[in-house]
N, C-alpha and C positions, 0 to 999 in steps of 0.2 A: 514582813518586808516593809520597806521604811519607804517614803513617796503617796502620792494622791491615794485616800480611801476608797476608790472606785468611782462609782458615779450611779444615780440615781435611774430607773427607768422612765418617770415622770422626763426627768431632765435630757435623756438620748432624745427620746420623741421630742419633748419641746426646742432642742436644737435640729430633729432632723429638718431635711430639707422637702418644701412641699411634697413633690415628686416621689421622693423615698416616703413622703407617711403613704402619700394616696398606695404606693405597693403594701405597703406593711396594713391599712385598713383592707383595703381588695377593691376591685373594681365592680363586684357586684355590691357592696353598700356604696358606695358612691355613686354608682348608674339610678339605684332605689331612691338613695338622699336626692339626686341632682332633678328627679323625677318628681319629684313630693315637696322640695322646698330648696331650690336652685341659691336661694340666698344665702344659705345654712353650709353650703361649700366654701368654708373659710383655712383657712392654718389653723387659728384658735380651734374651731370644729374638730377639725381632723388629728389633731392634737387628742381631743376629748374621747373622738371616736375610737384612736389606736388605745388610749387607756381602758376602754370599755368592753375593747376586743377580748378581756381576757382578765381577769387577776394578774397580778406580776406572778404569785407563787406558780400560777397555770403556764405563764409565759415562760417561766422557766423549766417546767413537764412538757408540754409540748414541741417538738423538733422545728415543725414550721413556724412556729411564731418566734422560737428562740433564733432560729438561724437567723430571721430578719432582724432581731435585736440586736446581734452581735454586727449584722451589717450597716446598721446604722450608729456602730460606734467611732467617735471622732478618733485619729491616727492615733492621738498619744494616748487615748483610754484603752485600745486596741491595744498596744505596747505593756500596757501595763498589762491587763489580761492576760495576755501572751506571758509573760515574766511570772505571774504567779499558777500559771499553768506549767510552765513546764520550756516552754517554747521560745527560741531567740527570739527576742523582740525586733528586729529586723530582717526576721524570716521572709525568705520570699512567698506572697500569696498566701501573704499572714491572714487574712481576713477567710481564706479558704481551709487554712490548718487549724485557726480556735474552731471555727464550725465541726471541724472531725473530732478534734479534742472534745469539744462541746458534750458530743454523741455517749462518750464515757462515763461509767457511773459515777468513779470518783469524783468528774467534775461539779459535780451537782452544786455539791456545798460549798465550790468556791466559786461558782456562778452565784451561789445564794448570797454570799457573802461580799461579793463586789460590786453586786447591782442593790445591796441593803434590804434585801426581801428577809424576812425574819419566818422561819419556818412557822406554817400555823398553828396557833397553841389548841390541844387538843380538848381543853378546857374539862381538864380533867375533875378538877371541884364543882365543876357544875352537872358531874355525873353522877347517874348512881354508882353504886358501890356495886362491885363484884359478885359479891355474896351479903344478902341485904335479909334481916328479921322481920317478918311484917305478924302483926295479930289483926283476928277476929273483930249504900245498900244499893241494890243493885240487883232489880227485877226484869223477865222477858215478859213481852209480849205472849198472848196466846199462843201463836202459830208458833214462837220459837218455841216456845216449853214442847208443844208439837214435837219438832225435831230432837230434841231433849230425849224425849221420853222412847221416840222410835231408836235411837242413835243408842241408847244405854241396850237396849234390846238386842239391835244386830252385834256391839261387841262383844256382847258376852253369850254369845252362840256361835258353832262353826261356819267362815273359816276365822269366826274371830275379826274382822275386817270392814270398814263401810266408808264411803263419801257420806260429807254431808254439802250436797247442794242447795245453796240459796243465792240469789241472785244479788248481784254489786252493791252495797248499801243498805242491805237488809239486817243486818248485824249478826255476820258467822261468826265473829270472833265472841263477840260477850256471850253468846250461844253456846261455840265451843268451852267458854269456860266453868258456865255450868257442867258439862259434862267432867270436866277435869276437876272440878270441885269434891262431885262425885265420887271421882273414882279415889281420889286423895283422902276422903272424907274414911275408906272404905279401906284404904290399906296405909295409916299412919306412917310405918315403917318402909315407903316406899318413892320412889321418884316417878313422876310424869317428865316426860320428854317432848319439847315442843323442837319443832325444826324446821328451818328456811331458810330460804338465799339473801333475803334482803337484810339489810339492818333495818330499813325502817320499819317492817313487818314482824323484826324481833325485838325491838324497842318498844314497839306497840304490846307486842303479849305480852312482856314483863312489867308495862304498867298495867294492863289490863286484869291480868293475874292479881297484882297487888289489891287496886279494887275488889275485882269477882272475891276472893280469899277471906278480906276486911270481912265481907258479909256473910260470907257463905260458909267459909272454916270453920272446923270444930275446935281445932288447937292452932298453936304457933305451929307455923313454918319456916321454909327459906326458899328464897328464891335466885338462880341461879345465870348470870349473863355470860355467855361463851360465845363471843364472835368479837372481831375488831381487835380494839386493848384490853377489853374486859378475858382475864386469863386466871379464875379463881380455878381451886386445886379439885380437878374434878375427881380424886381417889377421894375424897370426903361428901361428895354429891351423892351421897347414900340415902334422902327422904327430902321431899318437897317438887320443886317445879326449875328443869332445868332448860332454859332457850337455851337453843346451838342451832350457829351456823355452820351452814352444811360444809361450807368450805375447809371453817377449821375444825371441824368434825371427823371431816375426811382426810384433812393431814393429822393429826393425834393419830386416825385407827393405822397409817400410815407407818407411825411411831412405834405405836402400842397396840396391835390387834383385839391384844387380852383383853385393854381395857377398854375397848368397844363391846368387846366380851360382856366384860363386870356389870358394864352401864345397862345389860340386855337383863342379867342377873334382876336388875335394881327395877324395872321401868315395866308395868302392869301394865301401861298404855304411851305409845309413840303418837305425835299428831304431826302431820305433816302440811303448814298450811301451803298452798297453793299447789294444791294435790295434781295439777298435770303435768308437773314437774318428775314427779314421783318416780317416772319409769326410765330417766336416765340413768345409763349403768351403771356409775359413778353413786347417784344416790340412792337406787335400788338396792344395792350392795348393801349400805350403810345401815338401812330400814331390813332387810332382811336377817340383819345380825341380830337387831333390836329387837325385832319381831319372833326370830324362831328361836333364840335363845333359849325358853322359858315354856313350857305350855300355860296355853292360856293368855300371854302378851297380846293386846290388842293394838290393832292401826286405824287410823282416825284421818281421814283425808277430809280438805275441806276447800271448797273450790265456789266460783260464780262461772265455771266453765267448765265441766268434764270433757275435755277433749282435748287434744295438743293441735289439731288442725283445723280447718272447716270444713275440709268436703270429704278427707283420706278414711274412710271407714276401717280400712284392715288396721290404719297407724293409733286411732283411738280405741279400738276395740282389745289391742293389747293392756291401754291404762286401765279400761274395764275387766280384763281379766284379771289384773294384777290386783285387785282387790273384792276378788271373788263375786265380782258382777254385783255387788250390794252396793244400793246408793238411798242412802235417806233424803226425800225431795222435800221441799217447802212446800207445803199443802195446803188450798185456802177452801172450804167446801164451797160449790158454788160458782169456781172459779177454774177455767180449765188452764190459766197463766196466771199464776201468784203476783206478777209483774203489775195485773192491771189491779190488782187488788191492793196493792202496795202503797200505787198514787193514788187509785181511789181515795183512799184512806189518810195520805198524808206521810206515810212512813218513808216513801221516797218522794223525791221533786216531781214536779209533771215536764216532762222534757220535749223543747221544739226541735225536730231536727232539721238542720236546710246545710243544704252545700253551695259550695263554693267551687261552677265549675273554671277551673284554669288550662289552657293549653300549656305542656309540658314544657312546651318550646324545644323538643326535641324528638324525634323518631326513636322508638324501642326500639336497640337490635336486636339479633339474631341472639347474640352472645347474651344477651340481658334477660329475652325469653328463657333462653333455657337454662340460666340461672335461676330463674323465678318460678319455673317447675320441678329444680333438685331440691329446693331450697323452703323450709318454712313462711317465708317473709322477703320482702321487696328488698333486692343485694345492695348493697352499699354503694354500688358504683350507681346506682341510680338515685339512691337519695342524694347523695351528692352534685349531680345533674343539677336534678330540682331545687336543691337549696342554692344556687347560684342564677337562676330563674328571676330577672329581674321585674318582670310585670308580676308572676309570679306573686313575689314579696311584696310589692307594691299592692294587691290589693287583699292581700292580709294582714298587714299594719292599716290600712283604710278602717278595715272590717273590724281591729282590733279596737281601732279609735272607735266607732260605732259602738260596740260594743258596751263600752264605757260611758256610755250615754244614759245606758241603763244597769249597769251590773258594778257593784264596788269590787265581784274578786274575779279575774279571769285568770284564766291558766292555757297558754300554748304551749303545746308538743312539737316541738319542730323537728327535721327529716335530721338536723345534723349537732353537733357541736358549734360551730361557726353559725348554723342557719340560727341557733339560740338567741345567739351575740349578737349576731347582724340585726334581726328582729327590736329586741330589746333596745339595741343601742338610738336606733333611727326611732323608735317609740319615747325613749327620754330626751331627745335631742327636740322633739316636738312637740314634749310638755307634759308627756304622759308617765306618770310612775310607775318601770318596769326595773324588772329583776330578774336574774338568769340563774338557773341551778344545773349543772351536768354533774358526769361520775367525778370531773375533776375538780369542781367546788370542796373546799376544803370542809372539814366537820364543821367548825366553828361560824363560818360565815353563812354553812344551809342552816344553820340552826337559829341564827341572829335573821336571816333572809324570812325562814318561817315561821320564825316568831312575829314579823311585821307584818307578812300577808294574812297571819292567824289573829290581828290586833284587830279593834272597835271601832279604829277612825273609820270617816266615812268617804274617805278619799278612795277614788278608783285606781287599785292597784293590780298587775299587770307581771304573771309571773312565767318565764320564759323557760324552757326547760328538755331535755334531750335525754332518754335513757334512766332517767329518775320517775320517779312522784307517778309511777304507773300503777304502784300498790304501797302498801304500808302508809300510803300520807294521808292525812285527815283534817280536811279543813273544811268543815262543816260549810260556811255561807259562801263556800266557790258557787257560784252561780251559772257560770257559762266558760263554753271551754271552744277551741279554736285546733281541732284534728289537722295538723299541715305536716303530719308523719303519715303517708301511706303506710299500710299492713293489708298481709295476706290473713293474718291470724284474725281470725274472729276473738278469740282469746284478750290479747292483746288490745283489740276495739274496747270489748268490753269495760277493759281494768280502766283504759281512760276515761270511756265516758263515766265511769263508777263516782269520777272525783269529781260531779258537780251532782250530785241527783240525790245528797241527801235532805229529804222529805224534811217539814216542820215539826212533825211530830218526832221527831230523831235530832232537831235542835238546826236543822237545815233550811231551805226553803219552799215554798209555795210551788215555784217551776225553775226551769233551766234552760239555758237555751246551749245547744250543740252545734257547731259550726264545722261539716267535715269538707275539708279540702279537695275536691275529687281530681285526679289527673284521668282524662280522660281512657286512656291508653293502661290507664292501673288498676287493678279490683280495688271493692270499696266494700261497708255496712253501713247497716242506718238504722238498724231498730234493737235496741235491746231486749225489747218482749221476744221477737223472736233468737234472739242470740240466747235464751234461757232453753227453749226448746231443740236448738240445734241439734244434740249431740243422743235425743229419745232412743233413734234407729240403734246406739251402741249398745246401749245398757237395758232399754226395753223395759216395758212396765211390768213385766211379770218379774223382772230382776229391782224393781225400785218399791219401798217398805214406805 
């Protein structure tokens, strides 16, 4: 189409009109900003702040940021939108019909394409390869060789089956890949299957793999990435170390039953990290193909939490039955919790816990309660609440500046998407280096993002984050963490607080400091020694090796 190339998003916000930004930023960062730094309420500001609210490519995924984009396009950029959509450009309640068209999927790319958002490169050459060669150091501690040795024991006994619990930061994974070394070392002609929901937890075991192997191998291997874009020919996955995510796991068997079949044929051992996952039907399914394919197929779970809940005994005593009530525990003699043995020693951080009590600034209803007893974890309709919580946030950006006073890498959980954004952005605008990572950060940019918070400077940096970075991230000198996500889950407590409490001698620090948000009105945790014990009463010591 011949006429104006669109118009920039930078440039809508910089033309819109104050009133229109302050809708489009929201009126809870602005109640926050005008609280914290009344001078800092400018055009130029709010300008800064609508750009911050969000990536352009996110403003273009998400419906409510998009609708206010499109509302704040001037008549004849409207007109044109309208034209190459589809739509007379002198439609009546034209600004109401792009919004509908908007909603369409087709539209995407020419939303993408009018506002100059350039889809995000997936940065494919700075991946590994699909299917990658590695050859023939990389030692455990005592206690893990410990587990090691107990863990080879229970899989290759009936029912074939174990947990290996050890607590957040202790190193289950380079553990488990002793064992997977093992057992590869032991059936050449054979594949290990590793499986998870995350990517970053299956990025992790295929570099981890590569190391542990370097050292530990008898011969060449191959190692095998299946989630995301990574889509090597898994009919040739017939020996070596294959990640799958469960997701695309579960569409292939979808596909191809059989060849869920074949891969059960190939695979002497399934590991399943974040083993309380395990017993969803969907991936129970998937693990039982694997598993009873073959006699003798062993399963390998591995957790810093055996349990799906905190207090529901019948709900976790199912994950304990589902692999035959066997758990290998982390065992310190001497020590009736491995945990204090851990920081004694330096393997983890020594962690300060203190809260941060805040009034919700709103009554729980009826309707909220008993959401919050069908349900795993605090409903959505209530994070949401809270993240628009104007004192709230104001003394969690205080607390975050404090923070900073001491610690170079902090990391906040916030209750929402937006509470991320809002956070971070009124953090940058007052001098502090933050960064925001959600599901809808594109690959490229969490990857450029965690590359800088994982850097040497010694500038205090400030990483803002929603629904990510709960497992699979590794950023050894996080220091101190900022809990402003309620949970019911202990589970869930745990995995956050994991990501600041790696110990000196594990390449970490000294101590950490934990900062949990409490609503008064919401359940809370506060200890992880005790979060390691929770879950004894399911599985019981005469059931743990």
């Amino acid at each position: 189409m011949s006429g104006a190339p669109g118009i920039s998003i930078q440039n809508v916000l910089r033309s819109a009109p104050e009133k229109a930004l302050r809708d489009f930023v929201g009126d809870s960062t602005i109640n926050v900003l005008s609280a914290l730094n009344p001078d800092l309420v400018t055009k130029d500001n709010l300008v800064e702040l609508a750009n911050q609210s969000a990536s352009p490519f996110e403003i273009i995924q998400r419906k409510a940021l998009r609708d206010r984009l499109i509302g704040l396009l001037p008549i004849n950029k409207a007109q044109e939108l309208a034209k190459k959509m589809g739509i007379p450009a002198e439609s009546k309640f034209l600004y109401d019909r792009l919004i509908i068209e908007a909603n369409e999927r087709r539209a995407e790319s020419i939303l993408l394409s009018f506002f100059g958002v350039v889809i995000p490169d997936r940065a494919r050459g700075a991946e590994e390869a699909a299917q990658k060669e590695i050859f023939p150091t990389y030692s455990l501690f005592p206690h893990q060789r410990s587990v090691v040795e107990r863990a080879l024991v229970a899989l290759h006994e009936d029912p074939y089956k174990t947990v290996v619990h050890m607590p957040t930061g202790s190193g289950k994974t380079r553990t488990a890949m002793h064992i997977v070394a093992d057992v590869l070392n032991k059936n050449p002609n054979r594949l290990v299957i590793w499986l998870s929901q995350s990517a970053e937890l299956l990025e992790q075991a295929a570099d981890e793999f590569e190391k542990a192997w370097g050292a530990l191998g008898s011969f060449s291997t191959s190692v095998y990435r299946f989630w995301g874009d990574h889509d090597p020919n898994i009919e040739e996955a017939r020996k070596g170390f294959l990640v799958a995510g469960l997701g695309k796991l579960h569409a292939l068997s979808k596909r191809d039953a059989n060849m869920i079949m074949r891969l059960g044929d190939r695979a002497p051992l399934t590991v399943f990290d974040e083993a309380h996952q395990a017993i969803a039907p969907t991936f129970k399914s998937l693990i039982n193909y694997l598993k009873d394919k073959k006699p003798g197929n062993a399963l390998l779970g591995l957790t810093a939490t055996p349990g799906r809940t905190w207090a529901n005994i019948a709900a976790d005593a199912v994950l304990s039955d589902f692999f035959g009530n066997h758990k290998v525990v982390l065992e310190i003699e001497g020590y009736t919790n491995p945990v204090h043995y851990l920081i004694e020693e330096g393997y983890l951080a020594r962690p300060t816990f203190r809260t941060l009590n805040v009034d919700p600034g709103f009554n729980i209803s009826e309707k909220d309660l008993n959401d919050m007893s069908e349900e795993y974890d605090i409903p959505t309709s209530v994070l949401d609440k809270l993240a628009m919580n104007d004192q709230r946030n104001i003394r969690i950006i205080t607390t975050v500046e404090d923070l900073c006073q001491r610690h170079n890498r902090i990391i906040v959980f916030a209750a929402t998407v937006g509470h991320a954004h809002l956070i971070s952005s009124i953090l940058t605008l007052r001098g502090t280096h933050s960064f925001v990572i959600t599901g809808y950060t594109d690959r490229t940019t969490r990857e450029s993002i965690i590359a800088k918070f994982k850097s040497n400077t010694s500038e205090p940096l400030v990483l803002c984050n929603f629904g990510v970075l709960t497992t699979g991230f590794d950023a050894p000198k996080t220091s101190a963490l900022i809990i402003a996500r309620p949970t019911r889950s202990l589970v869930l407590y745990s995995q956050m607080v994991g990501r600041a409490i790696r110990g000196e001698r594990a390449g970490g620090n000294k101590s950490a400091e934990i900062v949990t948000v409490v609503d008064p009105q919401l359940p809370g945790f506060g200890d992880i020694a005790d979060a390691f014990t929770n879950w004894e009463d399911v599985w019981g010591d005469d059931k743990c090796m």
